[in-house]
PyMOL Python script that loads the backbone (N, CA, C, O; Angstrom):
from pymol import cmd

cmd.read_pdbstr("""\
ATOM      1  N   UNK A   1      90.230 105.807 107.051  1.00  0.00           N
ATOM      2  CA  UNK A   1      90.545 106.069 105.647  1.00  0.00           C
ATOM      3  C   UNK A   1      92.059 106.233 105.441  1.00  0.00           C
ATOM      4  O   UNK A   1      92.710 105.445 104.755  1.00  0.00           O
ATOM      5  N   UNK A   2      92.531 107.185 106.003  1.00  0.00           N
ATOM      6  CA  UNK A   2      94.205 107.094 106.285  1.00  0.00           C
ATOM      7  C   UNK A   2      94.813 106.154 106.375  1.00  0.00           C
ATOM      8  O   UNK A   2      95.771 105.949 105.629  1.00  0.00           O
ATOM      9  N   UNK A   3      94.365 105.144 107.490  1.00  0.00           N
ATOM     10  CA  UNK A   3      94.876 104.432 107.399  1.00  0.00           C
ATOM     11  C   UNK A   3      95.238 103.039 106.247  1.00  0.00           C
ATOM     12  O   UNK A   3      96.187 102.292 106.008  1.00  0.00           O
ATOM     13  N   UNK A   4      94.205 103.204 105.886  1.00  0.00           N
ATOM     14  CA  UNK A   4      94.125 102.354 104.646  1.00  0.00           C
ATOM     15  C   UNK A   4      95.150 103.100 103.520  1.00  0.00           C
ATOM     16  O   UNK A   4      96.228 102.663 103.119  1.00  0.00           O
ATOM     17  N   UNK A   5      94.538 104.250 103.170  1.00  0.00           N
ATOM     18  CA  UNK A   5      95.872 104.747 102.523  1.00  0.00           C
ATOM     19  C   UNK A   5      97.208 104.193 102.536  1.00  0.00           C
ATOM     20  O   UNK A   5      97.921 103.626 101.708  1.00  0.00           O
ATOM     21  N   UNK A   6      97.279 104.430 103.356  1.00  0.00           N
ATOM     22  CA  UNK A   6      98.944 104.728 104.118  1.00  0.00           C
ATOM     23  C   UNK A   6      99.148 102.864 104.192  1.00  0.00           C
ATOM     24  O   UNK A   6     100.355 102.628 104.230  1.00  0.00           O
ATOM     25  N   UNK A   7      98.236 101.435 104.221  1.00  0.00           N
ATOM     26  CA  UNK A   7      98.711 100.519 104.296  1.00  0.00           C
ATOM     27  C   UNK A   7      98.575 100.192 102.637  1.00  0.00           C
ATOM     28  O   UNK A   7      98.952  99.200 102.013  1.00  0.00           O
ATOM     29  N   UNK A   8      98.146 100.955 102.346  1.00  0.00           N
ATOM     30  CA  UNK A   8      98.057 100.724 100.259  1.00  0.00           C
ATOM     31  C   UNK A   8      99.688 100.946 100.019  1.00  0.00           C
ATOM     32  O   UNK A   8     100.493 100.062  99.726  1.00  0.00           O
ATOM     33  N   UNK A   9      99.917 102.125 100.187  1.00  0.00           N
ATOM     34  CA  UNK A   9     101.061 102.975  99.797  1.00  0.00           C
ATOM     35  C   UNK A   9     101.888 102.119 100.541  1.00  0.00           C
ATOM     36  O   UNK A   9     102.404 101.743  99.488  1.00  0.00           O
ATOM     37  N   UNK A  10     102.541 101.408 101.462  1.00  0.00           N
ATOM     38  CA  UNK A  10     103.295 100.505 101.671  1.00  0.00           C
ATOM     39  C   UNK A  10     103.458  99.501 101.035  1.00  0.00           C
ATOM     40  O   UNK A  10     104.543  99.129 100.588  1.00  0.00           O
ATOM     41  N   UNK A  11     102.204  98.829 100.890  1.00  0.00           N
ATOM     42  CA  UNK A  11     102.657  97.375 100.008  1.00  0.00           C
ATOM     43  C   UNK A  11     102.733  97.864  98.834  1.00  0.00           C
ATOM     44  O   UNK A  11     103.015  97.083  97.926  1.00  0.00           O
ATOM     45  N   UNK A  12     102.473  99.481  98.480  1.00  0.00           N
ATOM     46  CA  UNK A  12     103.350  99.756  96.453  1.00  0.00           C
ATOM     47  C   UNK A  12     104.638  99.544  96.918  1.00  0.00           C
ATOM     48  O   UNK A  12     105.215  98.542  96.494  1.00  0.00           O
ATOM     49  N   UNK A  13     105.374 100.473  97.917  1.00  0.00           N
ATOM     50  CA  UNK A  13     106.684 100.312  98.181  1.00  0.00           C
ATOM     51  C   UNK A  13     107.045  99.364  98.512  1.00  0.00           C
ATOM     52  O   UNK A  13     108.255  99.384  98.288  1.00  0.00           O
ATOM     53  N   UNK A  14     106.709  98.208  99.056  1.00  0.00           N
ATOM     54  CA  UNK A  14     106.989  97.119  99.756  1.00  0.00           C
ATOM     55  C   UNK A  14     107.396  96.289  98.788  1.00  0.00           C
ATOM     56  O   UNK A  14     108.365  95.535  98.876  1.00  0.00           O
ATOM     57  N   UNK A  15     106.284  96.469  97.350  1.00  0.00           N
ATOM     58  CA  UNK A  15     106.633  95.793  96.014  1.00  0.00           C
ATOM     59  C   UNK A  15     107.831  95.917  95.181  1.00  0.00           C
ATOM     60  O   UNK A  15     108.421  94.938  94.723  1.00  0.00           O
ATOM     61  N   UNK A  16     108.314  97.581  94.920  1.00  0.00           N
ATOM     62  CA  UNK A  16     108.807  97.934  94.117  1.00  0.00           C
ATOM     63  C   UNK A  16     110.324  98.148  95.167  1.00  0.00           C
ATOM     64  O   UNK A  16     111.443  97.939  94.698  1.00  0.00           O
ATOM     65  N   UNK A  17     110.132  98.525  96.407  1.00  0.00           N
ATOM     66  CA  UNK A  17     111.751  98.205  96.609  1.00  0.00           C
ATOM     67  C   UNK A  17     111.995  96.872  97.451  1.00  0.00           C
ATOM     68  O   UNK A  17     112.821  96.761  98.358  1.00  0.00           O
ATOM     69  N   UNK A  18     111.302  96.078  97.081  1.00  0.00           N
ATOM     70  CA  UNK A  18     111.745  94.829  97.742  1.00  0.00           C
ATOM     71  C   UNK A  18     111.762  94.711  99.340  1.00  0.00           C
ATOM     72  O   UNK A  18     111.733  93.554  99.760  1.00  0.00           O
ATOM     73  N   UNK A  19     111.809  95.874 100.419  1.00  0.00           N
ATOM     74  CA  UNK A  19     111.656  95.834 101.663  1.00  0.00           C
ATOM     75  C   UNK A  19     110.363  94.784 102.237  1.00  0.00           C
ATOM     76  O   UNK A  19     109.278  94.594 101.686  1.00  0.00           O
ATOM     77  N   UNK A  20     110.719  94.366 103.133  1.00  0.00           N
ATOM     78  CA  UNK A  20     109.081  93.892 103.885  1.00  0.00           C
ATOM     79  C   UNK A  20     107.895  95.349 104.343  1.00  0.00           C
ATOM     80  O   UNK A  20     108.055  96.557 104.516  1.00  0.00           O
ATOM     81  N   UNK A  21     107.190  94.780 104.377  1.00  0.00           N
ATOM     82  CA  UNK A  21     106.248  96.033 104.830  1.00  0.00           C
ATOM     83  C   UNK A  21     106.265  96.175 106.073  1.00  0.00           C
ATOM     84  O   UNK A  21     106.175  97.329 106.493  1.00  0.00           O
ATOM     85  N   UNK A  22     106.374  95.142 106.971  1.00  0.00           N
ATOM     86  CA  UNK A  22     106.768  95.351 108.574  1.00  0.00           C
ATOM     87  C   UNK A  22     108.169  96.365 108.783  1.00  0.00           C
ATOM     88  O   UNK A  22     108.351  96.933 109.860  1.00  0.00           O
ATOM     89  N   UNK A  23     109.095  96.513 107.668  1.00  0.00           N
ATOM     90  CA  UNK A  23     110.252  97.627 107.677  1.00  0.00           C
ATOM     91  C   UNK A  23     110.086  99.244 107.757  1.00  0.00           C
ATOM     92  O   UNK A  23     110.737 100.152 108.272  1.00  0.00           O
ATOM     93  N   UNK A  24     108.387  99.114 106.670  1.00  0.00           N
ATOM     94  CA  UNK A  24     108.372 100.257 106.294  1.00  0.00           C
ATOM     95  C   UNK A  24     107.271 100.656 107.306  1.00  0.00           C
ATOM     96  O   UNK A  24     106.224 100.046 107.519  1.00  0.00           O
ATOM     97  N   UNK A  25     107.892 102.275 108.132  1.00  0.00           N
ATOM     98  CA  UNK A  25     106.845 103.143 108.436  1.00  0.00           C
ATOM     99  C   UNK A  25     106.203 104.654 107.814  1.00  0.00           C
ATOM    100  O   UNK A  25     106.283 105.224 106.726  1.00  0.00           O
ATOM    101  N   UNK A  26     105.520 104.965 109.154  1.00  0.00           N
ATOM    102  CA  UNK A  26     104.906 106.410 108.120  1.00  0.00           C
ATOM    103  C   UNK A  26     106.601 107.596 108.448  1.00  0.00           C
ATOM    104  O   UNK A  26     106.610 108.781 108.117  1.00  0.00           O
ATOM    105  N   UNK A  27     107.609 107.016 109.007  1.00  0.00           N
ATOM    106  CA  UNK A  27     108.805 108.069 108.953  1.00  0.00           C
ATOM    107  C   UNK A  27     109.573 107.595 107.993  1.00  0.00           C
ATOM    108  O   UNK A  27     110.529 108.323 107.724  1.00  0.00           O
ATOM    109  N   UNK A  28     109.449 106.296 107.182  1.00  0.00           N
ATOM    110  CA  UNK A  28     110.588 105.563 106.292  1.00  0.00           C
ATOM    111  C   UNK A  28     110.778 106.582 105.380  1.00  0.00           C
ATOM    112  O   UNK A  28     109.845 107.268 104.963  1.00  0.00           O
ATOM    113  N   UNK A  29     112.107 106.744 104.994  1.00  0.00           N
ATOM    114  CA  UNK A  29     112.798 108.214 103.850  1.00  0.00           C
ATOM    115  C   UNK A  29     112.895 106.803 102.580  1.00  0.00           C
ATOM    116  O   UNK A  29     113.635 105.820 102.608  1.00  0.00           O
ATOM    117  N   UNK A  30     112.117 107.093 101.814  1.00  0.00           N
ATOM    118  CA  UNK A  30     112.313 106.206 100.592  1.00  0.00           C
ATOM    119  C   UNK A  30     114.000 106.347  99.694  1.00  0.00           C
ATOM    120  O   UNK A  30     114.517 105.419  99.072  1.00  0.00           O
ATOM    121  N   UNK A  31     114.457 107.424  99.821  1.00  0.00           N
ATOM    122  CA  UNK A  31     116.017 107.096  99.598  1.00  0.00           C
ATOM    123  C   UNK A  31     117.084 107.210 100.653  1.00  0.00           C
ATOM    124  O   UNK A  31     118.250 107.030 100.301  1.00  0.00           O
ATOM    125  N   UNK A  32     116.877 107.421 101.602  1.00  0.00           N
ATOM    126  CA  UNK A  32     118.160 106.931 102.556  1.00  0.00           C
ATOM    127  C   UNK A  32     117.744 105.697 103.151  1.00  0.00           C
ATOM    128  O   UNK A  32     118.723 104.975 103.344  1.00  0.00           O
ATOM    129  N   UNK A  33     116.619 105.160 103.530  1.00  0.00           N
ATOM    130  CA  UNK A  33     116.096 103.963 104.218  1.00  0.00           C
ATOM    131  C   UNK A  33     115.898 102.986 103.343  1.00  0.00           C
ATOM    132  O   UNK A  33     116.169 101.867 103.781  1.00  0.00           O
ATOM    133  N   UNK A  34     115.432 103.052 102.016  1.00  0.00           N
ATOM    134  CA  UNK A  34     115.169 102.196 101.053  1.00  0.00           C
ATOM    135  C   UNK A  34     115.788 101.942  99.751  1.00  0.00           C
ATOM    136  O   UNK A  34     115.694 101.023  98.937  1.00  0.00           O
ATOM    137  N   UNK A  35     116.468 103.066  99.805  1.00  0.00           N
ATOM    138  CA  UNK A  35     117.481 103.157  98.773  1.00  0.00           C
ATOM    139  C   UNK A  35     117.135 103.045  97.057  1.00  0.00           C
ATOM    140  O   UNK A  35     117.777 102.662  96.079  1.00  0.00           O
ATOM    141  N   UNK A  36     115.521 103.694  97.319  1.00  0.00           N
ATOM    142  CA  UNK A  36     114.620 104.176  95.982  1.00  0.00           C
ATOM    143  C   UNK A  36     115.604 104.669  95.191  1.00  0.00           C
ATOM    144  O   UNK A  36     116.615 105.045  95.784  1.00  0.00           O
ATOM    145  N   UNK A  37     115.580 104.761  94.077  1.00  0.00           N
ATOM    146  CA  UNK A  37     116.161 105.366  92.980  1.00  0.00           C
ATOM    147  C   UNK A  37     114.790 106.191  92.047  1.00  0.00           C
ATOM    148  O   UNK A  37     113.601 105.940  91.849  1.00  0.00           O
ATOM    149  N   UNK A  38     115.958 107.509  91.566  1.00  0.00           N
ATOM    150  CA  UNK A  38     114.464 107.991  90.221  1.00  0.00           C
ATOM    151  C   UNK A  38     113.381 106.735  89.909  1.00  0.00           C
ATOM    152  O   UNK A  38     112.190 106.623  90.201  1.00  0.00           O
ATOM    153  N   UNK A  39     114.147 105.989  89.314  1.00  0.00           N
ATOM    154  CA  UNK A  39     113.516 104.634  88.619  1.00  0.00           C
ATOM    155  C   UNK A  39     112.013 104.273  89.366  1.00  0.00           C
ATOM    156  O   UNK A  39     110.879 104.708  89.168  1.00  0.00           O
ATOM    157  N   UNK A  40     112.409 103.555  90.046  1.00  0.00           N
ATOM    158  CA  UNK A  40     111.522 103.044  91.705  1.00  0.00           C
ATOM    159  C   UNK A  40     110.508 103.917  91.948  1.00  0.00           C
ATOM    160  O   UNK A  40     109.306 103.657  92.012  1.00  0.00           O
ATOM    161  N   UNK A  41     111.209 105.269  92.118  1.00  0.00           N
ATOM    162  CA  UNK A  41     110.280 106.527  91.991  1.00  0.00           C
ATOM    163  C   UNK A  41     109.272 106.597  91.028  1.00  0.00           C
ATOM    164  O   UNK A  41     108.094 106.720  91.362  1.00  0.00           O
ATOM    165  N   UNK A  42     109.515 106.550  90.231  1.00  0.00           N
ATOM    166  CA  UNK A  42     108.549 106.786  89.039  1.00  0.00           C
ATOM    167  C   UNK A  42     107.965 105.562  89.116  1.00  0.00           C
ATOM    168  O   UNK A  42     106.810 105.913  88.874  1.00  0.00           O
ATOM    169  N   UNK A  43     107.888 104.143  89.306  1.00  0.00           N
ATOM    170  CA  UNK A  43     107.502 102.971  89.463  1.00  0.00           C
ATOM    171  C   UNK A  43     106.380 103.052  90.744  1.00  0.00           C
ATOM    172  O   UNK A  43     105.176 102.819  90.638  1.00  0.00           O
ATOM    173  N   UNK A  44     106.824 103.293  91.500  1.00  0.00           N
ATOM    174  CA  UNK A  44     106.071 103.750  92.966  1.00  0.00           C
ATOM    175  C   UNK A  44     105.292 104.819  92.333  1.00  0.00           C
ATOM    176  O   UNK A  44     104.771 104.203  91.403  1.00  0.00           O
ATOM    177  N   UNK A  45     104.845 106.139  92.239  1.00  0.00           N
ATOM    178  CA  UNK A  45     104.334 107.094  91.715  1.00  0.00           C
ATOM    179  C   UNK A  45     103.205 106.514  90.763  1.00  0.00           C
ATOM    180  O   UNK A  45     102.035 106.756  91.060  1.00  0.00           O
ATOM    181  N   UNK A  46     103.551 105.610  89.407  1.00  0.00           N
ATOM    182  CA  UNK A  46     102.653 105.244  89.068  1.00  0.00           C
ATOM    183  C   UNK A  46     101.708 104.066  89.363  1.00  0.00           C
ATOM    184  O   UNK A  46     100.512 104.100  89.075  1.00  0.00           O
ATOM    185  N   UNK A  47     102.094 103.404  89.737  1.00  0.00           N
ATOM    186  CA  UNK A  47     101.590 102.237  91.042  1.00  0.00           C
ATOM    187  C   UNK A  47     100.155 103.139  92.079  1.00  0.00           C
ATOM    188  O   UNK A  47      98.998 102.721  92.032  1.00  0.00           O
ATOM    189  N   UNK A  48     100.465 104.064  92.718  1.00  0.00           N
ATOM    190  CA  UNK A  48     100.139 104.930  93.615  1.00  0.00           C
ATOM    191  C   UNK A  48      98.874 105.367  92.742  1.00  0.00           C
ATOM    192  O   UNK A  48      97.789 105.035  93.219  1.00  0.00           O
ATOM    193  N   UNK A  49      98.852 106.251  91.209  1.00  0.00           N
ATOM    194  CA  UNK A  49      98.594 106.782  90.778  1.00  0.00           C
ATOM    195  C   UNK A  49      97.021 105.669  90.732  1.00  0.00           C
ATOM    196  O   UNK A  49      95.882 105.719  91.196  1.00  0.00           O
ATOM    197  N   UNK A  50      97.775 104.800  89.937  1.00  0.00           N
ATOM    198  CA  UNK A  50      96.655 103.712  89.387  1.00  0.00           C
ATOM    199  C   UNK A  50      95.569 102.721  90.194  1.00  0.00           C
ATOM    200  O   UNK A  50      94.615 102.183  89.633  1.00  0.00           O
ATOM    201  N   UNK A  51      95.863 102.593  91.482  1.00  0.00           N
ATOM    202  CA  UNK A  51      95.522 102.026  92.532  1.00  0.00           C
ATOM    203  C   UNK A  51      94.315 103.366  92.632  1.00  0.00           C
ATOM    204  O   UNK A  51      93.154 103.369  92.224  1.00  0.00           O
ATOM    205  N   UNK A  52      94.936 104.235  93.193  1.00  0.00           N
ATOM    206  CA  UNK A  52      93.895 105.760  94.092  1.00  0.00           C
ATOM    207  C   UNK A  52      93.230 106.278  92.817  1.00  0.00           C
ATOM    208  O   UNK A  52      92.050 106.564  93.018  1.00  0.00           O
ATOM    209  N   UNK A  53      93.748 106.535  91.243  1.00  0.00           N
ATOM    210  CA  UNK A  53      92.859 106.894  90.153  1.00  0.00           C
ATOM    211  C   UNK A  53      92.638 108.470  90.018  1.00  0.00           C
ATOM    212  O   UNK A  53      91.676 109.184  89.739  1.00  0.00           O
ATOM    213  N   UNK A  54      94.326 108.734  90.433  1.00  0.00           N
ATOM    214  CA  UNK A  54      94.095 109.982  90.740  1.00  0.00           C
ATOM    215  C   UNK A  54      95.643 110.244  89.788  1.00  0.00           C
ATOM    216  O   UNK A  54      96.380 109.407  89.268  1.00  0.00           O
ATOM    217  N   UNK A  55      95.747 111.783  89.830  1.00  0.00           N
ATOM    218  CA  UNK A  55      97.131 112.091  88.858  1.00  0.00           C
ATOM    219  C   UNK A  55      98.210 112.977  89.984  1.00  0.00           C
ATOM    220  O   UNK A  55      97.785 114.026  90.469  1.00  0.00           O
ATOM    221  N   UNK A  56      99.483 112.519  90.315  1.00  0.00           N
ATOM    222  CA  UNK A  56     100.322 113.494  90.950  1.00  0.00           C
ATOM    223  C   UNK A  56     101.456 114.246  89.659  1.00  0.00           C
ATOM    224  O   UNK A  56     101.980 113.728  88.673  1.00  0.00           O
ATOM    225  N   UNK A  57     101.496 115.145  90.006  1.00  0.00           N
ATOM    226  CA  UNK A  57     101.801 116.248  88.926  1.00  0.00           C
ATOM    227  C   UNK A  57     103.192 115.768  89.574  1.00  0.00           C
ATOM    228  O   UNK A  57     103.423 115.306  90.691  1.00  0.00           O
ATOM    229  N   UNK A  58     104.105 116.060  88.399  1.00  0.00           N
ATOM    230  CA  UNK A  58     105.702 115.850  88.376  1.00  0.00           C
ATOM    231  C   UNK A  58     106.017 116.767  88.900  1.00  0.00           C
ATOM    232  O   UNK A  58     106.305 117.286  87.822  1.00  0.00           O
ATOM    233  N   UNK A  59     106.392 117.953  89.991  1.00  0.00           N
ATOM    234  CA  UNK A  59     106.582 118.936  90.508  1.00  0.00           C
ATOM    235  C   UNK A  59     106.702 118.055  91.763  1.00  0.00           C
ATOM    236  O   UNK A  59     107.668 117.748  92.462  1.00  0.00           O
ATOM    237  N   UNK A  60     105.018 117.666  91.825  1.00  0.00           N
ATOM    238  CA  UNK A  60     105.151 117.015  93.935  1.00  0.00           C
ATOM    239  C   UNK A  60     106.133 116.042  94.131  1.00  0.00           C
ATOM    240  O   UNK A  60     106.714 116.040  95.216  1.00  0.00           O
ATOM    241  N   UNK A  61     106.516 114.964  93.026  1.00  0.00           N
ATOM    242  CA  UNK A  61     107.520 114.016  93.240  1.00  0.00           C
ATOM    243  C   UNK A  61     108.419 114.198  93.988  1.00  0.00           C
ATOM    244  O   UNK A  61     108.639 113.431  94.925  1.00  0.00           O
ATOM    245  N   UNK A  62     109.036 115.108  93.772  1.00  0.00           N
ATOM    246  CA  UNK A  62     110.805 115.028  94.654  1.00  0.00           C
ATOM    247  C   UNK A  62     110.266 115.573  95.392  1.00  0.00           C
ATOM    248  O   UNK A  62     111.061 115.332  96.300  1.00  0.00           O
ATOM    249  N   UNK A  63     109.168 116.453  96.084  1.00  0.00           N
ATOM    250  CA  UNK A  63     108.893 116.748  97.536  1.00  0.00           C
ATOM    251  C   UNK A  63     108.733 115.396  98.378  1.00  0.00           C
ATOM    252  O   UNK A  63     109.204 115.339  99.513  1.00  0.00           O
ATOM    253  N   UNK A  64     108.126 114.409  97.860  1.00  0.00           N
ATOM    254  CA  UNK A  64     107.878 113.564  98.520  1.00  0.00           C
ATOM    255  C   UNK A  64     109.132 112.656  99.252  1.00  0.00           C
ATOM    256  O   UNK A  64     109.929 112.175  98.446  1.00  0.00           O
ATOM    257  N   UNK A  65     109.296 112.473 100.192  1.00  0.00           N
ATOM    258  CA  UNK A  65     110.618 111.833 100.769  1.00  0.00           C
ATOM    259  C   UNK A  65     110.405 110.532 101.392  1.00  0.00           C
ATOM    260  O   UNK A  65     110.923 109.450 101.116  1.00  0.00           O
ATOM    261  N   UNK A  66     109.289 110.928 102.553  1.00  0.00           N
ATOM    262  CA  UNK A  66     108.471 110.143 103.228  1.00  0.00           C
ATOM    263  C   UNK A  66     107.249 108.851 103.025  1.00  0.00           C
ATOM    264  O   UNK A  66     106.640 108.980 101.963  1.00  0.00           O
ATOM    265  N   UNK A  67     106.999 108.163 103.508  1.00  0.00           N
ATOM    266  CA  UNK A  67     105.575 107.650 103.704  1.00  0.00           C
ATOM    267  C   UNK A  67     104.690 107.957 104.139  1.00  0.00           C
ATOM    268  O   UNK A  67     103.656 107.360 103.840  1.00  0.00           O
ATOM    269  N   UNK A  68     104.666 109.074 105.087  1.00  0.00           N
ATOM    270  CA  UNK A  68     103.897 109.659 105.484  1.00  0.00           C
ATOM    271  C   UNK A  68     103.649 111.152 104.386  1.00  0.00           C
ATOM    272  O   UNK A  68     102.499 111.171 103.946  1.00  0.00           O
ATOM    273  N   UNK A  69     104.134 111.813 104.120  1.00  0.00           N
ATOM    274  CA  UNK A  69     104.383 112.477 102.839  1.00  0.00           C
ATOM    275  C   UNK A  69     103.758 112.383 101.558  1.00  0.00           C
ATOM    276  O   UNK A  69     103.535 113.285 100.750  1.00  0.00           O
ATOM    277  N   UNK A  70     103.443 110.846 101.469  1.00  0.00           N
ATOM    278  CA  UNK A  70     103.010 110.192 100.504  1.00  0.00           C
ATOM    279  C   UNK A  70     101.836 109.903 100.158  1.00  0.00           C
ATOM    280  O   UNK A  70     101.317 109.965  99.044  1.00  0.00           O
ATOM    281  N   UNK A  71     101.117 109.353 101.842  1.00  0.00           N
ATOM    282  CA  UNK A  71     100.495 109.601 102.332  1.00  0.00           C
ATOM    283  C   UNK A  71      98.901 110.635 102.258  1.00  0.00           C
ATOM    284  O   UNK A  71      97.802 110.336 101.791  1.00  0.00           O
ATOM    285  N   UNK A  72      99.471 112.147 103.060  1.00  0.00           N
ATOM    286  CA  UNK A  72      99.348 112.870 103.097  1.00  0.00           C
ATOM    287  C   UNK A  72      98.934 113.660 101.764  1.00  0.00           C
ATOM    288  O   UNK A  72      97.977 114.417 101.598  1.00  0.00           O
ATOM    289  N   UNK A  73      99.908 113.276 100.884  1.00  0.00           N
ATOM    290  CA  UNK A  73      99.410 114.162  99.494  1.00  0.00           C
ATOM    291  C   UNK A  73      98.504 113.480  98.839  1.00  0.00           C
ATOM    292  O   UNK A  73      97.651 114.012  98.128  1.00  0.00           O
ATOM    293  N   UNK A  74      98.639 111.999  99.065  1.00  0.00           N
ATOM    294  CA  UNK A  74      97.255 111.136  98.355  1.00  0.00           C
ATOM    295  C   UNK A  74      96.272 111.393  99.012  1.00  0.00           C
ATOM    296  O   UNK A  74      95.350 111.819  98.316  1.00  0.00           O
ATOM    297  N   UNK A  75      95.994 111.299 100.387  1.00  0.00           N
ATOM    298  CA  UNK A  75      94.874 112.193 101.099  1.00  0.00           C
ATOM    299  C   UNK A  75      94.272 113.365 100.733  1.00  0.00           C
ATOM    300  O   UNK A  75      93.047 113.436 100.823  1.00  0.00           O
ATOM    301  N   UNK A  76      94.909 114.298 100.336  1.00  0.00           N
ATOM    302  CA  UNK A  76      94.659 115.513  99.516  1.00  0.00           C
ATOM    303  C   UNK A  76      94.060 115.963  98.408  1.00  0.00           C
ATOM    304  O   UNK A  76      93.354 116.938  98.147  1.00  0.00           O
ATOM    305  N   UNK A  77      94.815 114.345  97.346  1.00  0.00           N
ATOM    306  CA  UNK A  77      94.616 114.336  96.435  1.00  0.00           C
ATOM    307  C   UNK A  77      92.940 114.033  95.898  1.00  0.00           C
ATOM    308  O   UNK A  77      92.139 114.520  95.099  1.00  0.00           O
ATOM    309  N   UNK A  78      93.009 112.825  96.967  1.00  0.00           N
ATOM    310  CA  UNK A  78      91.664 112.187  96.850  1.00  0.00           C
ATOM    311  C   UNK A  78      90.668 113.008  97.740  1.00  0.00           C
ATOM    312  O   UNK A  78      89.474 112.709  97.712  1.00  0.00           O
ATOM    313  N   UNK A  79      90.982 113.723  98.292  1.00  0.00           N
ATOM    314  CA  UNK A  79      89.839 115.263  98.935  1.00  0.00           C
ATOM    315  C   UNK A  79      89.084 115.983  98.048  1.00  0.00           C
ATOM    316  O   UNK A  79      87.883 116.222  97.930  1.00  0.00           O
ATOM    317  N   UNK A  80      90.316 116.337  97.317  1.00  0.00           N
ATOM    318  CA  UNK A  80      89.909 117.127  96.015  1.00  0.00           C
ATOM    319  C   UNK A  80      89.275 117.167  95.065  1.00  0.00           C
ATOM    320  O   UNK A  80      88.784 118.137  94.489  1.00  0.00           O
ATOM    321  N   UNK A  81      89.212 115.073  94.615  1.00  0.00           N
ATOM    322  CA  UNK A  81      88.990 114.799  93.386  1.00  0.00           C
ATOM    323  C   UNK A  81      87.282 114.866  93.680  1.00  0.00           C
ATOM    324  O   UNK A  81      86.435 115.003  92.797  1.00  0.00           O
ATOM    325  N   UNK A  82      86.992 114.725  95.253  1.00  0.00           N
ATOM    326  CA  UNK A  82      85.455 114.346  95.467  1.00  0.00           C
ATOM    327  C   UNK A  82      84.495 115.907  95.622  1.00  0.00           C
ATOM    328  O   UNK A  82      83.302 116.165  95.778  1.00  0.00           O
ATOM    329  N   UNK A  83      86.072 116.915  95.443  1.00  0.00           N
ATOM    330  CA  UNK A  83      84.531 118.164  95.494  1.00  0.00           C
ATOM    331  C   UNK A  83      84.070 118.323  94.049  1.00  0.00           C
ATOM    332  O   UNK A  83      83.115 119.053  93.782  1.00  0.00           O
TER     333      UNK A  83
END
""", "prot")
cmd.dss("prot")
cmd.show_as("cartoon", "prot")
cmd.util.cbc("prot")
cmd.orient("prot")
């Protein structure tokens, strides 16, 4: 299941910052490695959102740094939505 996650959440990023997905791992820092901007951010975020059908609250955003991070909180997210 993770794993699928986590290869979803790449090809959003893979889309929206133009990287290959073979670039991106679960340690890639979406702004020092990819050079995401707010913009991208919020582009990625809702991408993420609409795919999984789930809502990330504007608070978790800037925690998120990682792919694995990203990950992880969509894992969570989608834990939650099924109790």
């Amino acid at each position: 299941m993770i794993e699928n996650i986590e290869k979803d959440i790449i090809a959003i990023i893979s889309e929206v910052s133009g990287y290959e997905p073979e670039e991106i791992t679960p340690e890639t820092d979406f702004f020092k490695d990819l050079e995401v901007d707010s913009i991208k951010a919020i582009e990625i975020t809702v991408a993420i959102e609409k795919k999984f059908k789930i809502s990330v609250r504007d608070e978790d955003v800037p925690k998120i740094a990682t792919v694995k991070q990203a990950v992880d909180l969509i894992s969570n997210l989608l834990e939650n939505k099924k109790i």
